[in-house]
N, C-alpha and C positions, 0 to 999 in steps of 0.2 A: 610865435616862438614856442616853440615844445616846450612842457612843463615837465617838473622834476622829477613825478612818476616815467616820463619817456626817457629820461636820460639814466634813470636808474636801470633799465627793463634794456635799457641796449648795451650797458655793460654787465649784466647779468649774460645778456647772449653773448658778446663777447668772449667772455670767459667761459663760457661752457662750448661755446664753436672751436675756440683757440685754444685757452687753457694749457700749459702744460703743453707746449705743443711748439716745434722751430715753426714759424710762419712766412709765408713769402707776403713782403712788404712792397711796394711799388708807389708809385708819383706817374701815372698817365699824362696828366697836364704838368707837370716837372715843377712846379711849385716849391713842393715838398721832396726832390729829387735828391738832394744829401743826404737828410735826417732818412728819407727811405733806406738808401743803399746799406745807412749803418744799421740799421733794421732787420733785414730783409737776410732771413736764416735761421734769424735768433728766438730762441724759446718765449714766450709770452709767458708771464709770473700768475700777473691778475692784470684785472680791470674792475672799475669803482668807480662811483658817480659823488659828489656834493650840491647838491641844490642842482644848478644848471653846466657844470663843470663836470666833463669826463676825461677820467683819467686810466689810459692802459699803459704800463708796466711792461717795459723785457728785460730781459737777464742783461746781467752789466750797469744798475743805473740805471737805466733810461726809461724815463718816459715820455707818453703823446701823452700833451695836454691838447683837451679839444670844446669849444665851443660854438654851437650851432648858429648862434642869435638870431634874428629873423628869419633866413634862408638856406641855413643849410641843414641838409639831411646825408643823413648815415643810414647805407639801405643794404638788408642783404641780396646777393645775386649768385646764382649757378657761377660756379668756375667757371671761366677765367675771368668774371664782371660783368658789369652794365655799360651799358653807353653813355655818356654825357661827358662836362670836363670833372674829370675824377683828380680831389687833389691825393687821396691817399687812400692807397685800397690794403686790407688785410687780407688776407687768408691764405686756406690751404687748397690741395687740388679736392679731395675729401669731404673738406668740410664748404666749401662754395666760401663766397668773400663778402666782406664791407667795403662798399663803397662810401668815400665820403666826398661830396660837392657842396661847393659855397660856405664853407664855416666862415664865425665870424674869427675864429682862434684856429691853428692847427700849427704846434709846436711843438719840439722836441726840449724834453726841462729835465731835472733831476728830480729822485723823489724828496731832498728837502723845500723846492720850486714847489713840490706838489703839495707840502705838507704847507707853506704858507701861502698859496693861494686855497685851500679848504679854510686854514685857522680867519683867513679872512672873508669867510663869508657867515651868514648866522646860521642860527641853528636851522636843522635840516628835520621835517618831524618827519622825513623817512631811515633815521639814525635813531636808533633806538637809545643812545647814548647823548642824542644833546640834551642841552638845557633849555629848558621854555623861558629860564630866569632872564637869561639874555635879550629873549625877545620882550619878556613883557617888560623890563626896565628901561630901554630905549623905545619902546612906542610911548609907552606911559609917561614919558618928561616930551613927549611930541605934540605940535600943534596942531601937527600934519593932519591930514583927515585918515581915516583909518585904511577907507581904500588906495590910499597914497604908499600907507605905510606897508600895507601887506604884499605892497610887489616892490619893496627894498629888500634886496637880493642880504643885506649887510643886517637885514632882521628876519626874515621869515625866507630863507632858502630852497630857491625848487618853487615857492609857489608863483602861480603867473594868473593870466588875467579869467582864466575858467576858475580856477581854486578861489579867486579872490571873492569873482560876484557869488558862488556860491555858499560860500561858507559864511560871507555876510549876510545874505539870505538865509540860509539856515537856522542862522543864530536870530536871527530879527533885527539887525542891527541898522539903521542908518548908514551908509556908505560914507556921507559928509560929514558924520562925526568925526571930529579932536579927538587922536590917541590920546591924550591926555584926560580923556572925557569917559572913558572905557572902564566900565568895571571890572574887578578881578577876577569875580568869578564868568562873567562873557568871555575875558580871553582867553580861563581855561575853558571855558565848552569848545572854543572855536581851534584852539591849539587840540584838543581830543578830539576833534571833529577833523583835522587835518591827519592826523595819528592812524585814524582809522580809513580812511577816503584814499588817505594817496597810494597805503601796499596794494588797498585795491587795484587801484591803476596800474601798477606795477604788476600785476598778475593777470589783469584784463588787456593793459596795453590801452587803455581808453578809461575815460572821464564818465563814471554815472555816481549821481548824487541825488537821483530823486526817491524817495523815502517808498514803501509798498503801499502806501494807502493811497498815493500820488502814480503812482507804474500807466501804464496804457493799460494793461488788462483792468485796473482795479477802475479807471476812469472812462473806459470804453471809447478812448483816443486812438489813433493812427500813432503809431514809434515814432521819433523823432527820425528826419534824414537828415544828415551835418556831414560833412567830413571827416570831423574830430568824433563821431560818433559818441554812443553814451548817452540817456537821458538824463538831461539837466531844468533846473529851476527858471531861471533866467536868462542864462550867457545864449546871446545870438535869437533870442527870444522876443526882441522888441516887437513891439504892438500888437503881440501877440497874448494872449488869455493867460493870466497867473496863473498855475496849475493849483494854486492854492484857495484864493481869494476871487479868480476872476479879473481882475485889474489888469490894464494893456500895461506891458513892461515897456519900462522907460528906458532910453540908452542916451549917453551924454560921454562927448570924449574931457576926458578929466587924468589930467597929468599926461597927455598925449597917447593915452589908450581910452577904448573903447568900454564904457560902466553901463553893467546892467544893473536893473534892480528895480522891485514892485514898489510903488508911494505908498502901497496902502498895508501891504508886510511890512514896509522898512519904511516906516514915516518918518521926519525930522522931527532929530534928536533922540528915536528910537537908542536905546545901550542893550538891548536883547535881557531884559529886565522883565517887561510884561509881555504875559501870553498871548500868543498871535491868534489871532481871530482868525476864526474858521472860515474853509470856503462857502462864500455865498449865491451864487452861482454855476452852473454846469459849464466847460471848458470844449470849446467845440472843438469836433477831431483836426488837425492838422496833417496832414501831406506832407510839406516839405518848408524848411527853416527860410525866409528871404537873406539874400547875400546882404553882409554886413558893411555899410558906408564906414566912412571913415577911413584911421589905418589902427593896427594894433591890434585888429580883433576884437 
């Protein structure tokens, strides 16, 4: 499922492709063939993201609310589109179009529709205006384990299962630890650690999280090859050399997704409290990432 950096980074293009602009709306797979027709001419206002929710705007009220969830992607293509079952395509002749195939959401709402599905989701640290209060007062009365808690859409909005293992990693933290167990000051590192990490993605379009001391030039490693591109700490890294310590990464499906993370950075009951122990070992170069079992990433 694309994380919140992607779904910010595709209503940024949105609005800059469309923007201010009458657009020719369409339903190819007739799906979304009403809400198109009333569409399809009308000026585009904006477009805007919440965590995992995008939402474009036309003139008159109306907006597409749109959710990817597992499977679907919003892809741009040369005028007049791409090929596949297309439920809702945007654009102009001009500016080429979005297609979008397979969402799990693709609806036409109002913007107070829109305004109360955002208010229901949590803070978003690619809003420069949420509150982290939100988040850390519902983890912190949780029993839940902490990487349980960081992909509740309804606490930590936009982040998914790459943002999770890394930022748990990052911080040193135990994945299995109790929110409730979590110091304050770890969840602001990890809340600042998300503040800074995810515009990146939004301006990369891709997930890197590994620190310059950890890079492939600086450890004389081969790039990581993933399809989500980006080097990272852990995610999709099992049994593979900690870039940090050396230690094969452990992966464990927990809560029906896919958890990575080092035993020997993030030991139990680790709270990102004591300094992590340096690498003790050289990281053999690595080629390319093994496909991930399981489901969820």
């Amino acid at each position: 499922m694309p994380e919140g950096h992607h779904i910010h980074r595709l209503a940024l293009d949105l609005e800059r492709a469309y923007g201010g602009r009458p657009a020719r709306v369409s339903s190819p797979q007739g799906r979304f063939a009403d809400a198109a027709e009333l569409l399809d001419g009308v000026v585009v206002e904006r477009a805007w993201a919440v965590g995992k929710h995008l939402f474009v705007q036309f003139a008159g009220d109306r907006v597409v609310h749109i959710h990817l969830g597992l499977i679907g992607k919003l892809r741009p293509f040369p005028w007049p589109g791409g090929p596949g079952q297309v439920r809702l395509r945007i654009g102009t002749p001009e500016a080429g179009v979005h297609d979008l195939s397979g969402p799990q959401t693709c609806e036409l709402i109002s913007p107070d529709e829109a305004g109360a599905i955002g208010a229901a989701s949590g803070p978003d640290p690619l809003d420069p205006e949420s509150d982290r209060e939100r988040a850390w007062i519902r983890l912190h009365r949780s029993g839940k384990t902490i990487a349980a808690l960081l992909m509740d859409q309804s606490i930590f909005a936009g982040v998914g299962n790459i943002y999770r293992a890394e930022v748990l990693f990052r911080a040193g933290v135990d994945p299995f630890l109790p929110g409730k167990r979590l110091p304050r000051a770890t969840f602001d590192v990890m809340w600042s650690d998300l503040v800074a990490l995810m515009p990146q993605g939004v301006i990369d379009d891709r997930i890197d999280t590994v620190r310059p001391d950890h890079s492939p030039e600086a450890q004389g490693r081969d790039p990581r090859v993933d399809r989500h591109g980006g080097e990272v700490y852990v995610y999709r890294r099992h049994e593979q050399g900690c870039l940090v310590c050396g230690t094969p990464i452990r992966l464990e499906l927990h809560a029906a997704r896919n958890l990575y993370w080092c035993p020997r950075c993030q030991p139990p009951g680790a709270d990102g409290t004591k300094k992590r122990r340096t690498r003790t070992r050289p990281v053999a170069p690595i080629a390319a990432n093994a496909s991930t079992p399981g489901s969820g990433g």
